[in-house]
Each structure stands twice: as structure tokens, then as C-alpha cells.
C-alpha positions as a Python dict, from the first residue, in 0.01 Angstrom:
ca = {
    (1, 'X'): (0, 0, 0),
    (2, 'X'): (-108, 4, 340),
    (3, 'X'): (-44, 298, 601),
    (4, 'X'): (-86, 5, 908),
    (5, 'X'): (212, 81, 1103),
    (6, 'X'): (134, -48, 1454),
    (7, 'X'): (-248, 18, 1381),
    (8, 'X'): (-425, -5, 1752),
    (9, 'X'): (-708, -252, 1820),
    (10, 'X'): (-951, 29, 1787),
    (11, 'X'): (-925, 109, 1452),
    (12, 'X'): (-953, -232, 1340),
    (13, 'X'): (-1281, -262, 1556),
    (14, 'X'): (-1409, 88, 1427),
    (15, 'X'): (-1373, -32, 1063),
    (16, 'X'): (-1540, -343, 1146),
    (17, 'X'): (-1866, -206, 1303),
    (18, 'X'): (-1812, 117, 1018),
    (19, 'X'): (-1828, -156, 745),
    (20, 'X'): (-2144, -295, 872),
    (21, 'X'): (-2328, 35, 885),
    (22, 'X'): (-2227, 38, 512),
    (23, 'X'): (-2364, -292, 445),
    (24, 'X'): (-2667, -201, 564),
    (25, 'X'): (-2711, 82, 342),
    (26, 'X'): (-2594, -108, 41),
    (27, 'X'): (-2860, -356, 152),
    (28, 'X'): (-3153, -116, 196),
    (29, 'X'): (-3069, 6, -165),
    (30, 'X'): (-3101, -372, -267),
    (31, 'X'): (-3450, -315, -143),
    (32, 'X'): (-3572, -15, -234),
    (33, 'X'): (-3445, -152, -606),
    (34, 'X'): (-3634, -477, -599),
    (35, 'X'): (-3921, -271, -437),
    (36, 'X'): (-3902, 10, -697),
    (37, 'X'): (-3916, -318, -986),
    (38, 'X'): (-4185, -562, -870),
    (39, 'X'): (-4430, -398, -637),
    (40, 'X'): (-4665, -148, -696),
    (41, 'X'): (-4547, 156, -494),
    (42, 'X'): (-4739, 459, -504),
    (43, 'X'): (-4460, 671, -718),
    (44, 'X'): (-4614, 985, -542),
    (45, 'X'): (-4447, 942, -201),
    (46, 'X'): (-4084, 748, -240),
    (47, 'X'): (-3920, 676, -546),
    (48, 'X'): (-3774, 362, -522),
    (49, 'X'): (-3474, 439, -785),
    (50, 'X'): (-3321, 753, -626),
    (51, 'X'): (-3371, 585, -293),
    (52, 'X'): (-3174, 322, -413),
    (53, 'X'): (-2922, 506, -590),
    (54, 'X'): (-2868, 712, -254),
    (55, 'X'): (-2791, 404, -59),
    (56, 'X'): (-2562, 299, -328),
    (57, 'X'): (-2335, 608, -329),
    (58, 'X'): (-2345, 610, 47),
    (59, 'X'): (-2342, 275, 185),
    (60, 'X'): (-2082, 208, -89),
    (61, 'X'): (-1896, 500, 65),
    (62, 'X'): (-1931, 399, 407),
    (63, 'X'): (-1873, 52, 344),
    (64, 'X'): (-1515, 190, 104),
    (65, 'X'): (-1421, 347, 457),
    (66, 'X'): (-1465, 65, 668),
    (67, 'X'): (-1261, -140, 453),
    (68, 'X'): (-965, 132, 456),
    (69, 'X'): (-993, 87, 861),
    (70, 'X'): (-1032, -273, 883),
    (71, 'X'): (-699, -297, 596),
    (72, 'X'): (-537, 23, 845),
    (73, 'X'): (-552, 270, 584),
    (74, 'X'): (-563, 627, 752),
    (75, 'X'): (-807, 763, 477),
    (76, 'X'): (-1117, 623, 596),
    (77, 'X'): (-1154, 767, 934),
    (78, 'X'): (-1276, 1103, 796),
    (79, 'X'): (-1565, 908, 648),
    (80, 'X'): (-1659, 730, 939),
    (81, 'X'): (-1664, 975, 1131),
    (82, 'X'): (-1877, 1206, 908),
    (83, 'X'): (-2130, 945, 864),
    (84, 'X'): (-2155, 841, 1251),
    (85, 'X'): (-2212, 1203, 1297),
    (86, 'X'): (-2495, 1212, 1070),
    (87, 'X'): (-2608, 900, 1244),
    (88, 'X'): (-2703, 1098, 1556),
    (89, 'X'): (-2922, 1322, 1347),
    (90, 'X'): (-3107, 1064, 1241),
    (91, 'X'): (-3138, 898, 1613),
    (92, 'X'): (-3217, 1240, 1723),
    (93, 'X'): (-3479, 1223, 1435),
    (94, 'X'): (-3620, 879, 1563),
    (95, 'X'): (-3594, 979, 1920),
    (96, 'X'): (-3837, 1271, 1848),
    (97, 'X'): (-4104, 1044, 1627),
    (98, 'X'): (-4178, 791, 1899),
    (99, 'X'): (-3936, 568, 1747),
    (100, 'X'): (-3731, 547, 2073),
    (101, 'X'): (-3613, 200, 2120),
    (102, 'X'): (-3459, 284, 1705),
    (103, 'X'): (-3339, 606, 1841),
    (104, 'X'): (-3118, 468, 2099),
    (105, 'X'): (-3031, 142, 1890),
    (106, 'X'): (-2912, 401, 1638),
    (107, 'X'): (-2742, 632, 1892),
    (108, 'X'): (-2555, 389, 2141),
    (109, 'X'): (-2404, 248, 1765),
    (110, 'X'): (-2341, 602, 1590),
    (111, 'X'): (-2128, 698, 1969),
    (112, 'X'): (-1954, 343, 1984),
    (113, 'X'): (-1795, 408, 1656),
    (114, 'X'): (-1719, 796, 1727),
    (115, 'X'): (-1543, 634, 2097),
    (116, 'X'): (-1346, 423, 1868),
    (117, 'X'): (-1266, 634, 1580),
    (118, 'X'): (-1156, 898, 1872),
    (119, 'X'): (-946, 686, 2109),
    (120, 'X'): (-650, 791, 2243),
    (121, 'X'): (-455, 509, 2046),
    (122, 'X'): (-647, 605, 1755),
    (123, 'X'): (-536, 954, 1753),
    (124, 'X'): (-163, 877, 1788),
    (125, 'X'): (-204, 635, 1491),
    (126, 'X'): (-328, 882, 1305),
    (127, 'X'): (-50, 1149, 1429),
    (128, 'X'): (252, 891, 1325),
    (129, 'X'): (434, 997, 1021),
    (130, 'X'): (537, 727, 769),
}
């Protein structure tokens, strides 16, 4: 059942670019998998299989979330906005290693969903009682 109500253009934008950071990490699992199966990786420094198997769990998480916005169910916005939060860690974290066009890539999208996800019409969406 959905909890749309008069759901705001926001939150249907937020799940939208929320979903797509999920793809992406259900992708990146895709290739650390293949990776992990046909190419000779040295085993010492990144294991392919708990790589992927983290990407699953949270790309699959992220990507659950983004649905629940896109479909206006309230649920999902607790997600997104954990994982958006950890997003500017890791721009922070690409900032610092001279990875500074990624950083900001990484940062402008991580605040563009938080913006979204903490609109004023998103907030009284969230407020309204069923």
C-alpha cells in the first residue's frame, strides 16, 4: 500500500537520483564479481567476492529506498539520507587524494539529494498523518 498522499515533486526527484546511486553500486558489485571470476587479481590487496557482496547489500539497499521514494513510500527517506551522508565522507575522502574533479562530482550529487530529501515540502509530507 502506498503512503503517497499528495507526495511533493521533491520526493519523487530524490528517489529518482537515490535509485541511481543504488544502481551504481549494484553495478560495481557486477564488476568486482566478474573481476573476482575471470581475471587474475592479486587476492592480497581486494577481494573481489566481499567487494561484491558489499555492493550487493548496499546498492540493493539504496536502490530498495529509492524505489520506496519514487512509489511515495515514507520509509525510504531514512536510507537516503544515511547513505548521501556517507557520500560526503567519501567526497571528502576523494577531495583529500587528489581526486578532486570525483570529489566534487560526488559531493554536488551526495548535497542535491540531502536538498531534496530536506525540502520544505518534503518535510511536511513526511509530518502528514494517514
Amino acid at each position: 500500500m502506498s503512503e503517497s498522499g499528495t507526495r511533493p515533486p521533491a520526493v519523487r526527484n530524490a528517489g529518482f537520483l537515490v535509485a541511481a546511486e543504488g544502481l551504481a553500486g549494484v553495478i560495481a558489485a557486477v564488476v568486482y564479481l566478474v573481476r573476482g571470476l575471470f581475471f587474475d587479481v592479486d587476492q592480497g590487496k581486494v577481494s573481489g567476492f566481499g567487494n561484491a557482496i558489499w555492493f550487493v547489500l548496499v546498492g540493493g539497499a539504496v536502490l530498495a529506498a529509492g524505489a520506496a521514494l519514487i512509489t511515495g513510500r515514507r520509509w525510504g527517506r531514512g536510507i537516503a539520507v544515511f547513505f548521501n551522508l556517507l557520500l560526503l565522507g567519501v567526497a571528502w575522502y576523494l577531495f583529500t587524494s587528489d581526486q578532486v574533479a570525483y570529489g566534487i562530482a560526488v559531493a554536488v550529487l551526495a548535497l542535491v539529494a540531502l536538498a531534496l530529501l530536506f525540502s520544505p515540502s518534503t518535510v511536511r509530507w513526511l509530518s502528514q498523518r494517514d
